[in-house]
Rosetta silent file (secondary structure, phi, psi, omega in degrees, C-alpha in Angstrom):
SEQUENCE: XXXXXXXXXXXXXXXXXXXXXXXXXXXXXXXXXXXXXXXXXXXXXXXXXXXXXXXXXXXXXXXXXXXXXXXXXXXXXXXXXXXXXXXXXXXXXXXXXXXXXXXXXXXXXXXXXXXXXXXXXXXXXXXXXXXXXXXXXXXXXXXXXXXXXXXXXXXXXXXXXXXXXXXXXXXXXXXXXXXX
SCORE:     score description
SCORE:     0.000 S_00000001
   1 L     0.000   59.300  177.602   19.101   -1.521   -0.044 S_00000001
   2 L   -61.072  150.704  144.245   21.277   -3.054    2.959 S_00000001
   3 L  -129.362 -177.003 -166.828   19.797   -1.512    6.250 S_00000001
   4 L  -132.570  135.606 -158.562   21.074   -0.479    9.238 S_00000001
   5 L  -120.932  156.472  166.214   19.256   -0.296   12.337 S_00000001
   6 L  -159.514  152.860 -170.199   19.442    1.991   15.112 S_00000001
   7 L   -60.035  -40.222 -145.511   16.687    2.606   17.445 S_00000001
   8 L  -115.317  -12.621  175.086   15.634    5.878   16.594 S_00000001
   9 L   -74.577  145.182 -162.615   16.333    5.530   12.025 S_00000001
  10 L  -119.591  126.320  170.833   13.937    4.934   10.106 S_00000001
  11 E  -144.605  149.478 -156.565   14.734    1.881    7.233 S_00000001
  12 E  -108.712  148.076 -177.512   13.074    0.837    4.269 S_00000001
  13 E  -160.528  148.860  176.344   14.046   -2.531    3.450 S_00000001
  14 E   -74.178  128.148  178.422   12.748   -5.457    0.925 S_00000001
  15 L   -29.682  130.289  164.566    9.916   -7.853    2.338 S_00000001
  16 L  -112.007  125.846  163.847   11.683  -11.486    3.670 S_00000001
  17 H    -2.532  -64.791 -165.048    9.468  -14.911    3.666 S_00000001
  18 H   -57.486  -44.944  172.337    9.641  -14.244    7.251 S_00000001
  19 H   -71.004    5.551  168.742    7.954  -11.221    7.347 S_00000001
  20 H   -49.685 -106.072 -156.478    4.678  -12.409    5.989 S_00000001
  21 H   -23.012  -37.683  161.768    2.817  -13.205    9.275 S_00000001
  22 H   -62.414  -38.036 -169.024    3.750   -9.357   10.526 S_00000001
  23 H   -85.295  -29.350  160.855    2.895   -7.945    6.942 S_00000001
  24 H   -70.978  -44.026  165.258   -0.380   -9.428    7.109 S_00000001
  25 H   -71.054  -33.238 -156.880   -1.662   -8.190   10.460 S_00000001
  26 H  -101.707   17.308 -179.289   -0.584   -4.979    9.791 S_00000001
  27 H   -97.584  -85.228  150.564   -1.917   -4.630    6.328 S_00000001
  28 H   -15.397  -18.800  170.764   -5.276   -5.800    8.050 S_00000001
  29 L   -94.899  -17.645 -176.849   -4.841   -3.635   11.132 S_00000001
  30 L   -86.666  -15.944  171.398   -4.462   -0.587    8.595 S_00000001
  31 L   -82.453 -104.458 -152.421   -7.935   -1.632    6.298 S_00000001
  32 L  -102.359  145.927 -169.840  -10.198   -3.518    8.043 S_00000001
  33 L    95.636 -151.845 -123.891  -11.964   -4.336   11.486 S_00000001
  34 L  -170.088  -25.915  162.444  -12.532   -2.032   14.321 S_00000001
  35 L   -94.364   35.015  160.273   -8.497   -1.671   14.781 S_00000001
  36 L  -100.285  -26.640 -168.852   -8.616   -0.119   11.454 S_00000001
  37 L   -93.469   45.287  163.415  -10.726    2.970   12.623 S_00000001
  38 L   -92.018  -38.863 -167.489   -7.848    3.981   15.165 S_00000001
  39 L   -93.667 -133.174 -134.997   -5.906    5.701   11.755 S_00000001
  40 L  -151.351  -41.481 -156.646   -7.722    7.371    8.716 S_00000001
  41 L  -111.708   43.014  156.045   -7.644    5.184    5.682 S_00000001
  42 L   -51.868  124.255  169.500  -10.074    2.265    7.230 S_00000001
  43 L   -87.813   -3.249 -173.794  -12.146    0.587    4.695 S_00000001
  44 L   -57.180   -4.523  174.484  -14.126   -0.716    7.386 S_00000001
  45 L  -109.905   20.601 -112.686  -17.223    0.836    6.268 S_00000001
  46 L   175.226  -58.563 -175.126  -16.895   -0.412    2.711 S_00000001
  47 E  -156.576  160.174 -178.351  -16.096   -3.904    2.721 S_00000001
  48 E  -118.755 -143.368 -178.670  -15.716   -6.520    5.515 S_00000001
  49 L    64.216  176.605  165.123  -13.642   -9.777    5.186 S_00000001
  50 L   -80.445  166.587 -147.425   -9.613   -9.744    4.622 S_00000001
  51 L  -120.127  -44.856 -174.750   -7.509   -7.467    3.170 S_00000001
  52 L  -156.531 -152.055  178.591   -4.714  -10.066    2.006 S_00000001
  53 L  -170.859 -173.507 -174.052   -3.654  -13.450    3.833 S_00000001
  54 H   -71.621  -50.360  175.170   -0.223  -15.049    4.253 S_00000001
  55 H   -42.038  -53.293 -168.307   -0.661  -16.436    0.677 S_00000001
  56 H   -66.874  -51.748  166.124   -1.383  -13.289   -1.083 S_00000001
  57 H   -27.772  -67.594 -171.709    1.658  -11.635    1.031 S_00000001
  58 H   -81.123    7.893  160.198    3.970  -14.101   -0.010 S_00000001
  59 H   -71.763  -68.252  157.692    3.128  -14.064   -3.533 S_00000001
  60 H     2.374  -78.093 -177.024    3.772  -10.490   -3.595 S_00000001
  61 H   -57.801  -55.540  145.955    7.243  -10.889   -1.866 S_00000001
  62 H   -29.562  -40.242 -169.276    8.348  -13.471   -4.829 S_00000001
  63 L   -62.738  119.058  157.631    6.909  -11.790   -7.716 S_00000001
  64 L   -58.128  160.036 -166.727    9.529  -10.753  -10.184 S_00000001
  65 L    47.407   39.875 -176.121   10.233   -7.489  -11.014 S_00000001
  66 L  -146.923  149.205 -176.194    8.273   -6.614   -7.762 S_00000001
  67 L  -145.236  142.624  152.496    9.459   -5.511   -4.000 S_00000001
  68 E   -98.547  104.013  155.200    7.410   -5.422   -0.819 S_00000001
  69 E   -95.212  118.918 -155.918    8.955   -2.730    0.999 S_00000001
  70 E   -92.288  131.914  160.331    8.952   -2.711    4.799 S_00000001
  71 E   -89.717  120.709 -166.082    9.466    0.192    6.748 S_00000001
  72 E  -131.256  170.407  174.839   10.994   -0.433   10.441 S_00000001
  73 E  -159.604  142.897  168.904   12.157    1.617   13.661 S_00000001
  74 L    51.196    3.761 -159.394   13.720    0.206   16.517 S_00000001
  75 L    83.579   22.329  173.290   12.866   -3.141   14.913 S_00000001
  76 E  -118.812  142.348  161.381    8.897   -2.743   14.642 S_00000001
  77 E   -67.038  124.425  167.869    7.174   -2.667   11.311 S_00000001
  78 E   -97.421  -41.799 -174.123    5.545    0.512   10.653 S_00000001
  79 E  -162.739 -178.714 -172.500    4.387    0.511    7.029 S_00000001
  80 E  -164.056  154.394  172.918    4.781   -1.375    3.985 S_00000001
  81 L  -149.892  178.414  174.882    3.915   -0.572    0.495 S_00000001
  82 E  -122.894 -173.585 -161.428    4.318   -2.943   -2.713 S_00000001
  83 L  -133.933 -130.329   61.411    6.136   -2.229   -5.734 S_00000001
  84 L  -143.178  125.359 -154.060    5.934   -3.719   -9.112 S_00000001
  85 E   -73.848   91.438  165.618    8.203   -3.176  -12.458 S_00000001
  86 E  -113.917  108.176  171.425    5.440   -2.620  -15.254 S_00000001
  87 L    53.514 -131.946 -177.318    7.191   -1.431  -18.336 S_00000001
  88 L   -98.983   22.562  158.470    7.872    2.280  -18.070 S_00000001
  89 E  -133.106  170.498 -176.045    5.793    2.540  -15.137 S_00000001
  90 E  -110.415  104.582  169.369    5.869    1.030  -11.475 S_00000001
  91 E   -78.106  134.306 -176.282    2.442    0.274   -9.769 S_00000001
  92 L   -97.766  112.724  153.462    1.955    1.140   -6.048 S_00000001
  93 L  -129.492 -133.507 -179.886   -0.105   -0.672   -3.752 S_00000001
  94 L    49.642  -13.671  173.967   -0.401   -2.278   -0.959 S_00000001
  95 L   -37.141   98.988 -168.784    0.294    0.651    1.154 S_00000001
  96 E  -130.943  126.524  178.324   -0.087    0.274    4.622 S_00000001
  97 E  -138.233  123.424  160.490    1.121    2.236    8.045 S_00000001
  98 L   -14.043  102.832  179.196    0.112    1.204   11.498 S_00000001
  99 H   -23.845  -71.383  165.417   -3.588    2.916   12.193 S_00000001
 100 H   -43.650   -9.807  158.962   -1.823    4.662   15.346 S_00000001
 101 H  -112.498   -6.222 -164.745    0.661    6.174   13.495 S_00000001
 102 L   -75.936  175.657 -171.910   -0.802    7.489   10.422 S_00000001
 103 L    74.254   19.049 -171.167   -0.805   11.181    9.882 S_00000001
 104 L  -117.714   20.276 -171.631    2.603   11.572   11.669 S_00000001
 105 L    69.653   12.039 -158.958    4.457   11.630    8.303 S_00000001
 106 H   -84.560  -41.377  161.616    5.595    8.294    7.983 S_00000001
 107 H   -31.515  -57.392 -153.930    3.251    7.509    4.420 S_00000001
 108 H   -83.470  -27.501  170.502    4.610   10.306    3.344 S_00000001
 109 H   -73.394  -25.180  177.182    8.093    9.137    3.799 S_00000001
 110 H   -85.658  -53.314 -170.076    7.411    5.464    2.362 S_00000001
 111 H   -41.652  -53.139 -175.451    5.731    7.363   -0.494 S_00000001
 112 H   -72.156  -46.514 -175.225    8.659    9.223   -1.186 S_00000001
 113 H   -58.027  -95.734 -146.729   11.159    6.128   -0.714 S_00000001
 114 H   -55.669  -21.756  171.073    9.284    3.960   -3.478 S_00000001
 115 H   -66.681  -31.161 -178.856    9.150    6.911   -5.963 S_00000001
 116 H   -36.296  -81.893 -136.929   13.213    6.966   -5.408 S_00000001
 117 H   -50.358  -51.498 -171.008   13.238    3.182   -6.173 S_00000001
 118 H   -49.991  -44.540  179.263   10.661    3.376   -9.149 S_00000001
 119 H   -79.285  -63.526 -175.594   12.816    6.438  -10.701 S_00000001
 120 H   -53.488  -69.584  171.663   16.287    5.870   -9.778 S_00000001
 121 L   -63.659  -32.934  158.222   16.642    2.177   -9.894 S_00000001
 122 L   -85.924  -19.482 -168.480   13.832    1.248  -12.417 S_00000001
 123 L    54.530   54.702 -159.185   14.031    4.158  -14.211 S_00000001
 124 L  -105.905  179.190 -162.771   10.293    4.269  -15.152 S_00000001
 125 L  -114.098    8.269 -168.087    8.747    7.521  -15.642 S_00000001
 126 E  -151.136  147.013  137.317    5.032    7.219  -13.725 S_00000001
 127 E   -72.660  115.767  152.948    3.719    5.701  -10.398 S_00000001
 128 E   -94.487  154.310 -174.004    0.292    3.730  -11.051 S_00000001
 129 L  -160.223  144.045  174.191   -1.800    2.932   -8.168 S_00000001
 130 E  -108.315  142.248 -174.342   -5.911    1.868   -8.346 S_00000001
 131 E  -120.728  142.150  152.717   -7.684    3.550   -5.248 S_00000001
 132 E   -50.475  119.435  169.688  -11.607    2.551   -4.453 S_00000001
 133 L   -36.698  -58.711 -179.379  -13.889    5.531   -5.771 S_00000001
 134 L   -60.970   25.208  179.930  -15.776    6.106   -2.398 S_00000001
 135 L  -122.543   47.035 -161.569  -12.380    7.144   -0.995 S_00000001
 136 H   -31.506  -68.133 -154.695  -12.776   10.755   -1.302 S_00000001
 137 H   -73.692  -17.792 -168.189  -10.152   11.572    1.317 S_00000001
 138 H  -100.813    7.906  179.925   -7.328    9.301    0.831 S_00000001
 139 L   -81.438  -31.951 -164.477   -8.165    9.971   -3.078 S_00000001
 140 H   -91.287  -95.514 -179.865   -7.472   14.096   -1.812 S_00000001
 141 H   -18.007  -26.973  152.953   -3.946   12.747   -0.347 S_00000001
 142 H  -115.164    8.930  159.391   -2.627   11.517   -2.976 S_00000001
 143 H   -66.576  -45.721  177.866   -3.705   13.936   -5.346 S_00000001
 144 L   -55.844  -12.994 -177.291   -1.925   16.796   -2.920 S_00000001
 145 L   -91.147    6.803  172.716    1.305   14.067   -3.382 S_00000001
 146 L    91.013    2.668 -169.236    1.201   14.901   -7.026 S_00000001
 147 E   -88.729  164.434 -157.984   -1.030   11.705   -8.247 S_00000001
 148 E  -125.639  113.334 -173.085   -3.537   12.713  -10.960 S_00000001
 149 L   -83.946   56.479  122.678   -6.705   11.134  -10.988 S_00000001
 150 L    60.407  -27.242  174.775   -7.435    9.468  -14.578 S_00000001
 151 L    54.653   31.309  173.549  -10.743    8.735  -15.016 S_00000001
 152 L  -116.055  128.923 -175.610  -10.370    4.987  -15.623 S_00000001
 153 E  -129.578  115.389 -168.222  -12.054    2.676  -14.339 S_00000001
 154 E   -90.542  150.177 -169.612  -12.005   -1.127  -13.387 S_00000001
 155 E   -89.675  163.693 -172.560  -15.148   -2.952  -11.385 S_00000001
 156 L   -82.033  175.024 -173.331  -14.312   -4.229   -7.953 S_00000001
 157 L  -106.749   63.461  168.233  -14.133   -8.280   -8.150 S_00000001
 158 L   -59.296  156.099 -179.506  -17.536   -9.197   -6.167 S_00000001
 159 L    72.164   -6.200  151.209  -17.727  -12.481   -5.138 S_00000001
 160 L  -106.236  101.217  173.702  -14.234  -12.903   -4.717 S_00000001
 161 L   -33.337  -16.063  165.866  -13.628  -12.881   -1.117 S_00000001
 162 L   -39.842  -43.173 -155.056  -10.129  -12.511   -1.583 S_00000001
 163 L   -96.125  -35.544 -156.901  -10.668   -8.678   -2.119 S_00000001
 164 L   131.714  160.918  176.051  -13.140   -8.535    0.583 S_00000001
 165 E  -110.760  101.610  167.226  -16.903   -8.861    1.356 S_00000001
 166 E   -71.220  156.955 -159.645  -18.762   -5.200    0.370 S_00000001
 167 L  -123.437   32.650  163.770  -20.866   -4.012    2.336 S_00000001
 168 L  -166.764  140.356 -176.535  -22.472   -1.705   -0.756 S_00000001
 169 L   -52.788  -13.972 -145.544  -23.275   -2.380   -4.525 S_00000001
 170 L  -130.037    8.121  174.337  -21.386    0.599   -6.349 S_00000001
 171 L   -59.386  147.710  172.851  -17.668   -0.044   -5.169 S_00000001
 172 E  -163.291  178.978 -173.830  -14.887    0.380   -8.176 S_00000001
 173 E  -121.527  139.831  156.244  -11.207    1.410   -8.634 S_00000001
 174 E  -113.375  155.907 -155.688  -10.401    4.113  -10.161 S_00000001
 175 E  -101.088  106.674  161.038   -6.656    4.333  -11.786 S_00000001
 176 L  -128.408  149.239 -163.646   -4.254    6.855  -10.521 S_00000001
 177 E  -145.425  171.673 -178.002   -0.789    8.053  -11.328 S_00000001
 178 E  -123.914  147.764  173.816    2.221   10.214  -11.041 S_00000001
 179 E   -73.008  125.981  152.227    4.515   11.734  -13.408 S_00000001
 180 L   -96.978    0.000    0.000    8.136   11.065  -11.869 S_00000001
């Protein structure tokens, strides 16, 4: 995955040390705060607190059998998603695109890009991904993207701040995936 920039190309590329301070605001400008409600998938009414930190990033970015994959134009970060090698499937998180751009197709294009990597290069046969229950709509987006909602379910981590501060008692993840 060399890339090659030109102003107007769009390249997917693996997360660098360096890009932690950039991967963190904009994972936090797409989640949380009051620059989160510019795009669609704001959690800001859900939980308060951070989203990640520099730490959390740069774990991420280290982890074997795992890629943070950065999306750029012109040289700006646009979106990011993580990656991670579990057995025969690859879990997707982390997913993030600049508030001001979502809905312009570019999710849908990072979306596509890590199912490549997950089939072609890991060769695993499913996307996993955990989404917060109360998240009807971006829950309807990726079910129209082919993920399948599962009916499994893990409790949110209260009380670790790490995660976030909720702002309501009945948050949980539910577990979703895709056949590739």
């Amino acid at each position: 995955m060399a890339p090659e920039q030109t102003d107007d190309r769009t390249v997917f590329r693996p997360a660098v040390p360096a890009d932690v301070p950039v991967l963190v605001e904009l994972v936090e400008s797409a989640y949380r705060g009051d620059a989160s409600r510019a795009g669609w998938t704001t959690e800001a009414d859900l939980l308060d607190g951070r989203r990640t930190d520099a730490d959390g990033v740069a774990e991420v970015i280290g982890k074997p059998d795992s890629v943070l994959l950065v999306t750029e134009r012109a040289g700006q970060v646009l979106a990011c998603c993580q990656l991670e090698h579990r057995g025969d499937r690859a879990y997707f998180g982390m997913f993030s695109v600049r508030p001001g751009l979502q809905g312009g197709g570019i999710g849908r294009a990072v979306l596509a890009e890590a199912e490549r990597i997950a089939r072609e290069e890991w060769g695993v046969a499913a996307l996993e991904m955990t989404v917060i229950e109360q998240r009807a709509e971006l829950i309807a987006w990726y079910e129209r993207r082919g993920f399948s909602r599962t009916g499994i379910y893990s409790p949110f981590p209260y009380g670790d701040e790490r995660f976030g501060v909720p702002r309501r008692p009945d948050l949980r993840f539910e577990t979703l995936v895709k056949s590739l």
